[in-house]
C-alpha positions in Angstrom: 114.3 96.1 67.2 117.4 97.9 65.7 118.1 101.4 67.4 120.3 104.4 65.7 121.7 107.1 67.7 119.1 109.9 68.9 119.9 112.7 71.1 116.6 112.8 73.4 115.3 110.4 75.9 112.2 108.0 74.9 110.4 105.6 76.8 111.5 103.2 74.3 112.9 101.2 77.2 113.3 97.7 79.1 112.7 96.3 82.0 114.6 93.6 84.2 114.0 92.4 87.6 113.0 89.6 90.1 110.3 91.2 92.6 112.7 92.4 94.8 114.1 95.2 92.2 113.9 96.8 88.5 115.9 98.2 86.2 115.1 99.8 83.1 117.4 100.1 80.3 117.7 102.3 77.2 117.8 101.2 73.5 122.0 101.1 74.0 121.8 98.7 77.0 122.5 101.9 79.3 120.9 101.5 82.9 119.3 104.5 83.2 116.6 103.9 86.1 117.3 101.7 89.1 116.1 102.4 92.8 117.5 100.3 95.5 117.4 98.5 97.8 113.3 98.3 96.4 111.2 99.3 94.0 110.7 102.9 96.3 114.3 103.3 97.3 117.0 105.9 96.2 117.1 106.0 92.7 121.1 105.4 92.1 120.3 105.1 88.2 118.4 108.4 87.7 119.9 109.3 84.3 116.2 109.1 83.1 115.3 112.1 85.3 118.3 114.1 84.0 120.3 114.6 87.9 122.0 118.2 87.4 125.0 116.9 88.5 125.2 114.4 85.8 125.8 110.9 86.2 123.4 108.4 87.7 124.2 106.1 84.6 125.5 102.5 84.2 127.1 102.0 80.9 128.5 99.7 78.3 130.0 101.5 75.3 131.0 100.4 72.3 133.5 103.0 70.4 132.4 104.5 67.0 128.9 103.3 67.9 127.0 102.3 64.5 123.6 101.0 65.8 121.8 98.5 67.9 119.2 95.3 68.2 117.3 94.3 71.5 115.0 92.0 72.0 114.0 90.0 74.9 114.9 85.9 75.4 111.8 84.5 74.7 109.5 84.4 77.4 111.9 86.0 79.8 112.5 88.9 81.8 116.3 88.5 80.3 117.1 91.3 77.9 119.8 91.2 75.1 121.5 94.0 73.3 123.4 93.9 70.3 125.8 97.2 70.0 127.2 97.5 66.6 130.4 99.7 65.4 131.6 101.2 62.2 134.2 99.0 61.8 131.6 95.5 61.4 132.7 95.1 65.2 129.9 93.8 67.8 129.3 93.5 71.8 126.3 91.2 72.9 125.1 92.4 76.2 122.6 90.2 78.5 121.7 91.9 81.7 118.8 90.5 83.9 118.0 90.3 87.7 118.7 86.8 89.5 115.2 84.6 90.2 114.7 81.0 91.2 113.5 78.7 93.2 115.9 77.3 95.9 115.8 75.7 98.9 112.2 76.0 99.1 111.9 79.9 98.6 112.5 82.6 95.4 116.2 83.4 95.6 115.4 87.0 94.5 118.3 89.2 95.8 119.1 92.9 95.5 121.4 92.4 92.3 121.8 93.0 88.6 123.9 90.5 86.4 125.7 92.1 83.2 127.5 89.8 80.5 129.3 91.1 77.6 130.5 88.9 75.0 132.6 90.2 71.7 130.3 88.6 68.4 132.8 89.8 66.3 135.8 91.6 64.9 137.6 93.6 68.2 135.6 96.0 69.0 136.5 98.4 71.9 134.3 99.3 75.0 134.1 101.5 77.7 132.2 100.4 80.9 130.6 103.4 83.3 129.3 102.7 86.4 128.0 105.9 87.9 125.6 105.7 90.8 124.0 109.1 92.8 123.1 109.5 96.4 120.3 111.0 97.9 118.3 111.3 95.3 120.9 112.5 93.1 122.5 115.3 95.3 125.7 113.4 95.2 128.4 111.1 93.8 128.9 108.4 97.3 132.2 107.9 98.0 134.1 104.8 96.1 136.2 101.9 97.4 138.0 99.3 95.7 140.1 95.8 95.6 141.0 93.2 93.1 138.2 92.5 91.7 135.9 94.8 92.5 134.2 98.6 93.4 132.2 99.5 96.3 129.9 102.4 96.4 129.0 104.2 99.8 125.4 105.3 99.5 123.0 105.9 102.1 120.7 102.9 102.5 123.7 99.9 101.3 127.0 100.0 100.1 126.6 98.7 96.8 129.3 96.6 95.3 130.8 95.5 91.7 132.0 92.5 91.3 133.9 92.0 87.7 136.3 89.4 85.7 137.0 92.4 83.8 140.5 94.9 84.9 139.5 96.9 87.9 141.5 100.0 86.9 139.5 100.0 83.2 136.1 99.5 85.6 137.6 102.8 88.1 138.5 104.9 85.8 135.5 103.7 82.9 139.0 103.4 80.4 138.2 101.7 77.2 139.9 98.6 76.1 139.7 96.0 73.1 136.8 93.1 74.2 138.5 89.9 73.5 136.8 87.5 75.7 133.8 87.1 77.6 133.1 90.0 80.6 130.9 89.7 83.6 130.0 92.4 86.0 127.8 91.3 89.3 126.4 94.5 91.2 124.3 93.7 94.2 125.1 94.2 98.2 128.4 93.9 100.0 129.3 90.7 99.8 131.8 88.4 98.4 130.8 85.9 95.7 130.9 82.1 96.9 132.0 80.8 93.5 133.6 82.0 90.3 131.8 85.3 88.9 131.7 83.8 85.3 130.4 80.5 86.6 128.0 82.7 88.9 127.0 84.8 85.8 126.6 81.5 83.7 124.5 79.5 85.7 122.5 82.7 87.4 121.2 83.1 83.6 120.3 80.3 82.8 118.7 79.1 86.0 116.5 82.4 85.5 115.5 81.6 82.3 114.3 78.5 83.1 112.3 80.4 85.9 110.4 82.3 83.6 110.3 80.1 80.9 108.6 77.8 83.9 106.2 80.3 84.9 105.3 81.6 81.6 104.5 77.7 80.4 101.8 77.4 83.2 100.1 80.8 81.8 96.1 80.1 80.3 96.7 82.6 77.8 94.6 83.2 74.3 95.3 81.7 71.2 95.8 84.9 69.6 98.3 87.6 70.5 100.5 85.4 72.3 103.7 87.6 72.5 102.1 90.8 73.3 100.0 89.1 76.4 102.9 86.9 77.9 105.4 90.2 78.0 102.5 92.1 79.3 102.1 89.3 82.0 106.2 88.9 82.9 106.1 92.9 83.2 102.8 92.7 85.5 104.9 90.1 87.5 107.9 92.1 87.9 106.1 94.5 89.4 104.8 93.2 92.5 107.6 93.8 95.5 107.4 89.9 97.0 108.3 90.4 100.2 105.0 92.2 101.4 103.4 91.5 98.3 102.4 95.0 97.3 102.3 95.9 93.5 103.7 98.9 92.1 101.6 101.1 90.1 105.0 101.6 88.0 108.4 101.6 88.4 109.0 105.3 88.0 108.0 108.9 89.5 107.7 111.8 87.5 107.2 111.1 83.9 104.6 114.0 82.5 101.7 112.7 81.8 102.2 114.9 78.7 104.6 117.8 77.9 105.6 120.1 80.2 102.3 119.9 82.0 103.1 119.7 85.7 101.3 116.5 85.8 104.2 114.1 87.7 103.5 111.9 89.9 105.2 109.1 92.3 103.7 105.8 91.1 106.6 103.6 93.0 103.8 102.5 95.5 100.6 100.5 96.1 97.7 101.9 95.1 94.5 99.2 95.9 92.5 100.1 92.6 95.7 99.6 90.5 96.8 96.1 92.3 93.2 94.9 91.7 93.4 95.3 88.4 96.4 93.1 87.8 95.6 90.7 90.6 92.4 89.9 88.1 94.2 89.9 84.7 96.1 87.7 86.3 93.9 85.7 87.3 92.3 85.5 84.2 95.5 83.9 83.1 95.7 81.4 85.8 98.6 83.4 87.8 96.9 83.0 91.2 100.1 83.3 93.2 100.1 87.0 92.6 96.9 87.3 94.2 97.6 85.0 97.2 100.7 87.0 97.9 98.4 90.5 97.3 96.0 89.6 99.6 98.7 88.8 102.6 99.7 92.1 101.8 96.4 93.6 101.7 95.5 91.7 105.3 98.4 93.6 107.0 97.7 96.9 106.1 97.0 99.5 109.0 93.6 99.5 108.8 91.5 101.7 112.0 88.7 100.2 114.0 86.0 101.3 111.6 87.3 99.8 108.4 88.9 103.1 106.9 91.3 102.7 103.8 93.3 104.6 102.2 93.5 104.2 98.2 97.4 104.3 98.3 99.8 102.7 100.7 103.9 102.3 100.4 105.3 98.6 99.6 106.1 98.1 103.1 102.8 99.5 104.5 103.4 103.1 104.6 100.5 105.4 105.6 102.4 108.5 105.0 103.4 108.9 101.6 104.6 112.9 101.9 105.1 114.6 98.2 108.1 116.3 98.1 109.9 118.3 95.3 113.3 116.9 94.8 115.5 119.9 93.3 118.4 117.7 92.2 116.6 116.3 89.4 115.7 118.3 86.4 113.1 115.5 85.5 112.7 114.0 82.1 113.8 115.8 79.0 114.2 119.0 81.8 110.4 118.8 82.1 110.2 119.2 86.1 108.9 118.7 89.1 110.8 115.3 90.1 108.8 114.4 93.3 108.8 111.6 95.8 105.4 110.2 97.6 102.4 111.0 96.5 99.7 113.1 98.1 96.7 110.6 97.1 97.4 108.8 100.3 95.4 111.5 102.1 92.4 111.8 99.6 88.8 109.5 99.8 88.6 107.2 97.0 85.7 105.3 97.8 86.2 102.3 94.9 89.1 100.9 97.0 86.5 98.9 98.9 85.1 97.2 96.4 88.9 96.6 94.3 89.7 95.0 97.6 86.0 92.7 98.2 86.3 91.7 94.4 90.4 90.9 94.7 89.2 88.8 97.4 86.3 87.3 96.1 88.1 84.2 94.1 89.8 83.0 97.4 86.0 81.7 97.7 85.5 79.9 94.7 88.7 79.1 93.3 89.3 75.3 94.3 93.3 75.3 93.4 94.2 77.4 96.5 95.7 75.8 98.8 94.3 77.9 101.5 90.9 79.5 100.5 88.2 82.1 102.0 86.6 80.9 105.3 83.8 82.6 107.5 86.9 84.4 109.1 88.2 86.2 106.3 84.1 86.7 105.4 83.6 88.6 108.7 87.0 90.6 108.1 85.2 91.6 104.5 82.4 92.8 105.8 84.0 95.6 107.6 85.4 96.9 104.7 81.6 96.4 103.2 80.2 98.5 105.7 82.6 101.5 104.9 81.3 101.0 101.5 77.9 100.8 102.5 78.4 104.2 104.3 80.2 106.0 101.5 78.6 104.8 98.6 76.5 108.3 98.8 79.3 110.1 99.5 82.0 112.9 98.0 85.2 111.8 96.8 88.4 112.2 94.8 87.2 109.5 92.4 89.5 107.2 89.9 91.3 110.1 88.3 92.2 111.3 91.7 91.0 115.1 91.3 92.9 117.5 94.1 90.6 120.3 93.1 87.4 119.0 93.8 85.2 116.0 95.7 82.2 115.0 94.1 80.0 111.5 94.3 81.5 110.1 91.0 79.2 107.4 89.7 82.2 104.7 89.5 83.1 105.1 93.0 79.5 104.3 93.8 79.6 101.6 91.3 82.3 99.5 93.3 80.5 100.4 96.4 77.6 98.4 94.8 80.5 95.7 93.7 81.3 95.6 97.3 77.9 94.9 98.9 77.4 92.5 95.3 80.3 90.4 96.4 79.8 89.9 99.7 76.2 88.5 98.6 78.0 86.1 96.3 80.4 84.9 99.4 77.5 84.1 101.5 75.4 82.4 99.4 79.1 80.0 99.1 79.2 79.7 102.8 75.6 79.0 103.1 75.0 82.1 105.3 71.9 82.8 104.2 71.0 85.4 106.6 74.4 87.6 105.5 73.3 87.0 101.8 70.1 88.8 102.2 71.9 92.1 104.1 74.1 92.2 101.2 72.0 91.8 98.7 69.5 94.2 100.2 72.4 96.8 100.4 73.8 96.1 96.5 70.2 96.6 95.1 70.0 99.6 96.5 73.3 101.3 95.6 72.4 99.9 92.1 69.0 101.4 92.2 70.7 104.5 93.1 73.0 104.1 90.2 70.3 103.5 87.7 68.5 106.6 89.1 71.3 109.4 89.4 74.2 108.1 87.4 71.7 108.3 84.5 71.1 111.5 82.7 68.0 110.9 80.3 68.6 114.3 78.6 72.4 113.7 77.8 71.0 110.0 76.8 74.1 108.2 78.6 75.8 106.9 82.1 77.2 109.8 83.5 80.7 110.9 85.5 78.8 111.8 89.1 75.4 111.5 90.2 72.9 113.8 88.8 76.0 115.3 86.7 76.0 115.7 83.1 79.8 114.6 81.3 81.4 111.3 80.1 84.3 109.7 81.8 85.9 106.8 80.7 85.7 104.4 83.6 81.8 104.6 82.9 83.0 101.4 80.2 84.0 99.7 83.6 80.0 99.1 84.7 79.5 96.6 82.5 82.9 94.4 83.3 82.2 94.5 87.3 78.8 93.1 86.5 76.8 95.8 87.2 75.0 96.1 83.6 75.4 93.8 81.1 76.7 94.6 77.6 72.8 94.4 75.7 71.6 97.2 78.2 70.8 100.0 76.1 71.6 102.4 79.0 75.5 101.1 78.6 75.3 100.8 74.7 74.5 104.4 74.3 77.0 105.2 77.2 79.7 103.1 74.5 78.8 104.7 72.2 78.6 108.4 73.2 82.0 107.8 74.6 82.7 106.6 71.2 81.8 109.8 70.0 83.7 112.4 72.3 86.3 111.2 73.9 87.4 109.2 71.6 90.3 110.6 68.8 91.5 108.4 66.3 92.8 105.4 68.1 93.1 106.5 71.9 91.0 108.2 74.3 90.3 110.7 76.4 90.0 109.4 80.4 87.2 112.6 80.6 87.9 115.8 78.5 86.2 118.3 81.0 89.0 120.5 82.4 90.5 119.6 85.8 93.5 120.9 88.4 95.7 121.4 85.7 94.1 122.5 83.1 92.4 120.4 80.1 93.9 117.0 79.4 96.7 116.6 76.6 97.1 113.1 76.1 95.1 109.7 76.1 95.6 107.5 79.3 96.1 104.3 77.5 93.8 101.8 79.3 90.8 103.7 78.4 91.1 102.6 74.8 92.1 99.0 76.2 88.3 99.8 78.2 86.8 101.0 75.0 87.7 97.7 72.8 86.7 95.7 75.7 83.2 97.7 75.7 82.8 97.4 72.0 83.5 93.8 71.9 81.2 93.8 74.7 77.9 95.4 72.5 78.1 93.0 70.0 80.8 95.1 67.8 83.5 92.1 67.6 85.7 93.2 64.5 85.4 96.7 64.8 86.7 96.0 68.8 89.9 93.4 66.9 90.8 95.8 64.4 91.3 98.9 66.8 92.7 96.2 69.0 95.6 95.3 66.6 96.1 98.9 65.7 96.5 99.9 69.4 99.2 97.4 69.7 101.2 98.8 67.2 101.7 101.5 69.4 103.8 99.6 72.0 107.3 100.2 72.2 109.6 98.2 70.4 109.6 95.6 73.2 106.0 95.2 73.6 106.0 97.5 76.8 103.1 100.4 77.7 103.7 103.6 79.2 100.9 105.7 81.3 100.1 107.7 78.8 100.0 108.7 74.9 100.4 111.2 72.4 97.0 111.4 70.1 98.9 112.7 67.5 101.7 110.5 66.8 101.4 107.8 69.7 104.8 109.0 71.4 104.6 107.3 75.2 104.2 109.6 78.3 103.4 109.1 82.0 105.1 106.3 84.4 106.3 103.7 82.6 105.8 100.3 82.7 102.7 101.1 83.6 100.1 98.2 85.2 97.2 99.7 84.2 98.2 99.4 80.5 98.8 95.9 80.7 96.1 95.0 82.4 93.9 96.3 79.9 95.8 94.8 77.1 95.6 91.1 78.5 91.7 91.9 79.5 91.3 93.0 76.3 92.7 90.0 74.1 91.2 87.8 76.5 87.8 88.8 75.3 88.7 88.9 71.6 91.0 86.3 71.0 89.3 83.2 69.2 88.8 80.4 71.2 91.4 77.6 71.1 89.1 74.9 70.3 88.5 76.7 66.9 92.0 77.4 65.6 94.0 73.7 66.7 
């Protein structure tokens, strides 16, 4: 893409990082969000949420900036930026997060690698490193020595390790770029080797990592690019060491303007992880779900099965929404906050995300370790609380704080639940545990098919006995509980088709909720939608709003929460899973078989 100066943030941005952290860069290779020392950490690179004290930025400027180009390395998570000046000058910059296999094990560490290389003429540059503390309340003290800076904040002391002067570094002087320039920042620590050897070899040895991973990808035949980015940005955001996934990298993007609606997404949310785990799947990336479900197995779970729908990386029950005043939030459109109140609310389709997560350890015959009658019995737990609640009040998908209704989805994956645990059984040969589940699924579906039905209104509807559409009600037919011929779901399409739908994007439900009526489309309910119509028979209307839709990425193929119906601008937490998910779901489905095409 080529990028000219504007004055306002977008979400036109990147993201770099190894499983252990993220970064995500603007259209002029500035850092503007980072949290260390993990995905949920201090946010030292906050510029995106606009700190009041300034700063919170890491920099490379060119003088008498002209323009820009950025573009990933093919089939990496290694971006490149091009800054041009007025004078035909230009810096190449190459900034990615260290991954590889070594020694047996991902060498993953906390670290960001920067390389700047003059293309040509002499172009001059200034290089800014400006990292906050405590969630940007203030600048941490600074150290520094021959070749490099240390920042004091309050979870590491981050350090900078350059080949470039240390005084032009301290005091972000510009200078002429004459040679190659390589700037390390990651923990305490001395390098062991050369930093431009370091830098050299780090690069490439992580482009061969994703290069290797990406080659051993079942992906369609069509849309190639746009599902292996969504897949490497899916990957970069599950935190290895527990194995938790991130809903998205950031907190407190509006869902759309000025509209109070910011959340923390920097954590695990069960529904969310279940969605990639399966698109990945779908493409053959079962390490993600091996790792998930280790994660998912030590979560503090009570005697009686309880879960909550959200839980932090590390296994945090707690997840206390605060207000962080130090941060005017993006563009100035405030609250920041940190944690997320959800943690506390009943959200009764985590039990059937987690039973259909786990369901492929059964059947999938590449694992090296797959589902016994151990893991069976540990299920069923969670298949009784779903048993129990299927009838029951909750906060639903969408997460309503205002009210607690029996929303038709959440008894849906109840049913998926009780379905799944059937389907287990009858692989174990437990025939008398296939039966109880069975039992159990036909009647939650029964139930379904009686109350989630409104034969006035003529379609599926949001709660039992309730009368309004909701998005997710294009879900019944992927989990298996109807299939796509069943008039009850075609006229549910359909009808969805007709009023939630606005050009191309969706509403997720347009009745109004905690915060008054919804602004913008959540974007993987018109991912759900093409999925659905390809689903009822209507292929080519479903593969031309798919190729429209991906016109709306950003200009390096990455999806944000939400967006704008009127002229596609990205809103919410960005990268967002969800988004991703639904594109690789979605092109999986549509994409011509490869068989036909080679």
């Amino acid at each position: 893409m080529t990028e000219a100066l504007h004055d306002r943030a977008t979400l036109d941005l990147g993201i770099i990082g190894n499983c252990s952290i993220s970064a995500l860069i603007d259209p002029r290779a500035r850092v503007v969000w980072s949290c260390l020392p993990a995905f949920d950490g201090d946010p030292v690179f906050c510029d995106l949420l606009s700190p009041r004290i300034g700063g919170g930025v890491h920099t490379i400027e060119i003088e008498r900036f002209s323009h820009a180009e950025q573009a990933y390395l093919g089939n990496t998570a290694v971006l490149r930026t091009v800054l041009h000046d007025h004078d035909g000058g230009a810096v190449e910059i190459v900034d990615f997060a260290p991954r590889w296999r070594d020694h047996e094990r991902f060498y993953r560490p906390v670290m960001l690698v920067r390389r700047i290389r003059p293309l040509q003429g002499r172009p001059r540059i200034r290089v800014c490193v400006e990292p906050l503390a405590g969630w940007g309340e203030r600048v941490p003290e600074r150290t520094w020595g021959s070749n490099h800076l240390r920042f004091l904040l309050d979870d590491m002391v981050l350090r900078l390790t350059s080949d470039a002067p240390v005084r032009m570094l301290l005091d972000a002087l510009p200078f002429v770029l004459d040679r190659e320039l390589n700037l390390v920042l990651g923990p305490d620590e001395t390098l062991a080797q050369p930093i431009a050897r370091f830098a050299k070899d780090a690069e490439q040895r992580t482009r061969d990592y994703w290069h290797e991973w990406t080659r051993t990808l079942s992906i369609p035949f069509e849309w190639q690019d746009a599902v292996i980015r969504s897949a490497i940005t899916l990957k970069l955001c599950q935190y290895e060491d527990t194995g938790g996934i991130v809903a998205a990298m950031t907190t407190s993007i509006p869902e759309a303007p000025d509209s109070g609606r910011n959340w923390d997404y920097r954590h695990c949310w069960l529904r969310d992880a279940a969605f990639v785990v399966r698109a990945l799947n779908r493409l053959g990336a079962t390490r993600t779900m091996e790792d998930y479900l280790r994660y998912i197995s030590n979560l503090p779970v009570d005697d009686a099965g309880n879960l909550q729908p959200v839980y932090g990386i590390a296994f945090e029950r707690e997840l206390h929404e605060h207000v962080v005043e130090a941060m005017a939030g993006y563009r100035g459109m405030g609250p920041v906050r940190r944690g997320n109140l959800a943690w506390i609310q009943p959200q009764h389709d985590a039990y059937g995300s987690v039973a259909m997560t786990s369901t492929q350890l059964f059947f999938d015959q590449r694992l090296s370790a797959p589902g016994d009658e151990t893991m069976f019995v540990r299920l069923e737990r969670l298949g009784d609380r779903a048993w129990a609640l299927h009838d029951q009040p909750d906060a639903g998908l969408w997460e309503f704080r205002g009210r607690a209704e029996v929303h038709t989805y959440s008894t849906a994956m109840c049913w998926a639940a009780c379905d799944r645990l059937a389907k287990i059984a009858v692989r174990l040969g437990l025939d008398d545990r296939q039966a109880h589940w069975r039992a159990r699924a036909d009647a939650i579906r029964a139930l379904v098919m009686d109350r989630g039905w409104n034969a006035t209104r003529g379609h599926f509807v949001d709660v039992l006995d309730g009368e309004r559409l909701d998005a997710c009600l294009l879900l019944l037919e992927d989990i298996g509980m109807v299939t796509g011929d069943d008039p009850r779901y075609v006229a549910t399409v359909e009808a969805i088709g007709r009023e939630l739908r606005r050009g191309d994007a969706l509403f997720r439900y347009v009745a109004p909720d905690d915060f008054g009526t919804p602004e913008t489309s959540f974007t993987i309910c018109i991912f759900w939608y093409i999925d659905a119509l390809a689903a009822i028979g209507r292929m080519d209307e479903a593969r031309a709003l798919f190729e429209r839709v991906l016109e709306r990425r950003n200009p390096l193929g990455l999806l944000s929460e939400d967006q704008s119906f009127e002229d596609g601008e990205a809103w919410g937490n960005f990268p967002q899973t969800y988004s991703h998910v639904g594109l690789i779901v979605a092109a999986m489905r549509l994409s011509r078989p490869w068989r036909e095409m080679v």
